[in-house]
C-alpha positions as CSV (number, residue, x, y, z in Angstrom):
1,X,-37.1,7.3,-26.2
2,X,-37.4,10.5,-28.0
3,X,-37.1,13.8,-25.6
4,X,-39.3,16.0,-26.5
5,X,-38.4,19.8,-26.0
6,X,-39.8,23.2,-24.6
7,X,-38.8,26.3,-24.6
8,X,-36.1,27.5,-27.4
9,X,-32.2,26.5,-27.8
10,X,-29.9,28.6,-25.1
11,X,-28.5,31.6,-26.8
12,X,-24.5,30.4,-26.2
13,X,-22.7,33.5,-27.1
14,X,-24.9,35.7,-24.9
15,X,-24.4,33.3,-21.8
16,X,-20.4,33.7,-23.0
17,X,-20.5,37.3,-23.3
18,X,-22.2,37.3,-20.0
19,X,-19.5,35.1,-18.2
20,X,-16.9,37.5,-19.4
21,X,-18.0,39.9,-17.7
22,X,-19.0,38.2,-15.0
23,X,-15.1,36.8,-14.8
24,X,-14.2,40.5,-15.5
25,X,-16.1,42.0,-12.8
26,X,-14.3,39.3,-10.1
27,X,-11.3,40.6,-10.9
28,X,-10.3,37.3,-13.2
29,X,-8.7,38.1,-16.3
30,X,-10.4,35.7,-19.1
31,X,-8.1,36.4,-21.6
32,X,-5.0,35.1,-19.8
33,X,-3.1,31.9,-20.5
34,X,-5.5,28.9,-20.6
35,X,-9.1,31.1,-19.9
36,X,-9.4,32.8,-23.2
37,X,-12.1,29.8,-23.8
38,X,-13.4,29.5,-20.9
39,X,-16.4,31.7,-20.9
40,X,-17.5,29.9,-23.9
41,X,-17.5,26.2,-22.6
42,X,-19.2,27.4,-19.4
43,X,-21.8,28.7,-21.5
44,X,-21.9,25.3,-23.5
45,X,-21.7,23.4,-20.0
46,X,-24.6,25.3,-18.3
47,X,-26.8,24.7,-21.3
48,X,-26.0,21.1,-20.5
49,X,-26.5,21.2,-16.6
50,X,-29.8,23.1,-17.2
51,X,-31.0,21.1,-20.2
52,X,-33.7,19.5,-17.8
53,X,-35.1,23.1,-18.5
54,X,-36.0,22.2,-21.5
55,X,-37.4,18.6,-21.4
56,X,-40.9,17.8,-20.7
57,X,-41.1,14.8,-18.1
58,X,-44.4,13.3,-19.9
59,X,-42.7,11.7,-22.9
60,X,-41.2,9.4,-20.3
61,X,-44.5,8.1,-20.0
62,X,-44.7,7.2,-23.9
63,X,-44.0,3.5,-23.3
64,X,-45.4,2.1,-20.0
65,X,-46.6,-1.4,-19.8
66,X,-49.7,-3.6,-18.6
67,X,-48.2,-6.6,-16.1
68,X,-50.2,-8.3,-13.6
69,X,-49.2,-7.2,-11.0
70,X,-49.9,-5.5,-7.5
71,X,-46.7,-5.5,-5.7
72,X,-44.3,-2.9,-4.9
73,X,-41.6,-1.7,-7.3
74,X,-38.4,-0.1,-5.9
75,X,-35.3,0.9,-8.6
76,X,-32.4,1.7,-5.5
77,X,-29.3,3.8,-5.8
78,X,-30.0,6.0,-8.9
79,X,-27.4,8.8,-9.1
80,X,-28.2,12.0,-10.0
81,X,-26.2,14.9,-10.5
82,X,-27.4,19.0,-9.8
83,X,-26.9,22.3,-9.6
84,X,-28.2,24.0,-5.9
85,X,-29.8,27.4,-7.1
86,X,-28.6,29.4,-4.1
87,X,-25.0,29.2,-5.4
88,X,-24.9,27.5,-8.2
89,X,-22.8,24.9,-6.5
90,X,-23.1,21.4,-7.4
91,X,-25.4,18.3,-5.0
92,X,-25.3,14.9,-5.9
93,X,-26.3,11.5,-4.5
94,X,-28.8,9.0,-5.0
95,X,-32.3,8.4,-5.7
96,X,-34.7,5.9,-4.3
97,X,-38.0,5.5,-5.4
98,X,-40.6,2.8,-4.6
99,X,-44.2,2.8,-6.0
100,X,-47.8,0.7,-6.3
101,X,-48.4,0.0,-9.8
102,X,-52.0,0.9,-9.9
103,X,-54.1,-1.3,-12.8
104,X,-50.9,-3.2,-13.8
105,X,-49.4,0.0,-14.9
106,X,-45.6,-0.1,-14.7
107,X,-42.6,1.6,-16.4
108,X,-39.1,0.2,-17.2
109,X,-36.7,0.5,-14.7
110,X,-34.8,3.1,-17.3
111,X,-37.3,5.5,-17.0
112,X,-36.8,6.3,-13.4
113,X,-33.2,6.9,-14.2
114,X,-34.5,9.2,-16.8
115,X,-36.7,10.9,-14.4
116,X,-34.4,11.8,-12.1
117,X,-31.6,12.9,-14.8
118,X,-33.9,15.3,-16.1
119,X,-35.3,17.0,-13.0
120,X,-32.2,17.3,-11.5
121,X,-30.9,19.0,-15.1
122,X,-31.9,22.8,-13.5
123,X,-31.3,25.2,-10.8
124,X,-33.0,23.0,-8.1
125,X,-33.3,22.4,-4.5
126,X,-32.9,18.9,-2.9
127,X,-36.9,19.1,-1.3
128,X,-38.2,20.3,-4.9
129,X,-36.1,17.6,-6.9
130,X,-37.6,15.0,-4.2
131,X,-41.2,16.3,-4.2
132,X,-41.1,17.0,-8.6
133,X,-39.9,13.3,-9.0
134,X,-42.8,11.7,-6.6
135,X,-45.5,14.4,-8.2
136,X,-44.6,13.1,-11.6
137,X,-44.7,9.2,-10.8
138,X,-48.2,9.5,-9.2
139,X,-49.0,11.9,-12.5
140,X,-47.6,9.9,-15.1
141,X,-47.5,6.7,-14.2
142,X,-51.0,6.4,-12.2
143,X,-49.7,4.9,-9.6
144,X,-51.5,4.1,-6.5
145,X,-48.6,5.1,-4.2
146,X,-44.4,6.5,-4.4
147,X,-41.9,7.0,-2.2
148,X,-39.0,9.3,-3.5
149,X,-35.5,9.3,-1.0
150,X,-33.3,11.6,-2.2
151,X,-30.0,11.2,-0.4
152,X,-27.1,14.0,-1.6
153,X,-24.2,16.1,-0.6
154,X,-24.4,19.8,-1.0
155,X,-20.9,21.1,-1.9
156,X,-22.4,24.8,-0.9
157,X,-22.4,23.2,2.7
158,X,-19.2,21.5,2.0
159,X,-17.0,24.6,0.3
160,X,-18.0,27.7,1.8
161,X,-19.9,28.9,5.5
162,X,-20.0,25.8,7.5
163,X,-18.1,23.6,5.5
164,X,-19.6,20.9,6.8
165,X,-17.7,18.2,5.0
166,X,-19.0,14.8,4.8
167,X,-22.1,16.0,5.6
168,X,-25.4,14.3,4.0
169,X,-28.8,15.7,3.2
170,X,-31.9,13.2,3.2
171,X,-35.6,14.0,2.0
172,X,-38.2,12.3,1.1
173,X,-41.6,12.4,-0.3
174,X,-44.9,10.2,0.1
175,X,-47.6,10.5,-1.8
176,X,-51.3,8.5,-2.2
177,X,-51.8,5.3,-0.4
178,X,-48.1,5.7,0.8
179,X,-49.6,8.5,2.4
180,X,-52.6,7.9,3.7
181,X,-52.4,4.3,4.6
182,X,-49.8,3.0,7.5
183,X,-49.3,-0.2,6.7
184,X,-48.6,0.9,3.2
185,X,-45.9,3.4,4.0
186,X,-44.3,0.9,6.6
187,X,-44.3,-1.7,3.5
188,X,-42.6,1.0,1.3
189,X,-40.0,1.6,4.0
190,X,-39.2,-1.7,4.1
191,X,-38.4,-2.1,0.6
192,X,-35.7,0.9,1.3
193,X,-34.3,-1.6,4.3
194,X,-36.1,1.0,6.7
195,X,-38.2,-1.0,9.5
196,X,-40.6,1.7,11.4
């Protein structure tokens, strides 16, 4: 699958320039043994971390299928790597996702992975990643209901104020029939190994 782009390329030897400084003004000096490079491949690794920035979510959508079908569809234990926006300190754990294909529409499991990947590719927060990830199922795929469990740990909990290490985050999103409907959501759950 073909990512299609927005915005422009990320202007490298500014962000270098700018973590120079930035090195500088902490009282680091970036042009001692080992660090004269460093600004630039932070610079060349943020563009990566943030490249989600840059990727628009609907050509995952390019290549969905027709099945019959009307049962659920979970893809379990995708892992997903971010960057928290208060600190610019890494989160990372797993994605689960379970949806209703709605009219036989369904994705390969792939694209989920996909999904994920690129959402969690800016400055994010774990309820935003959850809640972009379910909003884009239900918009790209159709479907008639998703679940979305985001389960991480927060190094900005882990390496600074509380360091609260070990700790895990959970959120999750519902959305249509999953929802609205009980017996739906209880199903969903269930496909997670959660019994209500």
């Amino acid at each position: 699958m073909k990512k299609q782009t927005r915005g422009g390329a990320p202007d490298l030897p500014r962000a270098a320039a700018a973590m120079r400084e930035f090195l500088a003004a902490l009282g680091v000096d970036a042009m001692s043994c080992g660090m004269s490079e460093t600004p630039t491949r932070t610079a060349e690794l943020y563009a990566e971390l943030f490249a989600g920035l840059r990727n628009d979510p609907a050509a995952l959508w390019a290549e969905t299928m027709t099945e019959d079908t009307a049962g659920l569809v979970a893809v379990r234990d995708i892992p997903f790597y971010s960057m928290c926006e208060h600190h610019l300190l890494p989160f990372f754990g797993t994605v689960d996702i379970v949806y209703r294909p709605q009219g036989g529409r369904v994705a390969g499991f792939g694209v989920f992975a996909q999904l994920a990947a690129l959402y969690a590719a800016r400055p994010q927060l774990q309820e935003r990643l959850t809640a972009q990830i379910a909003d884009e199922i239900m918009r790209g795929l159709g479907a008639a209901g998703v679940l979305v469990v985001v389960r991480a740990r927060q190094l900005c909990m882990m390496m600074r104020g509380e360091r609260a290490h070990g700790t895990q985050t959970v959120t999750a999103e519902c959305r249509g029939a999953f929802r609205s409907d009980a017996a739906e959501s209880a199903a969903a759950w269930q496909m997670l190994g959660v019994h209500e």
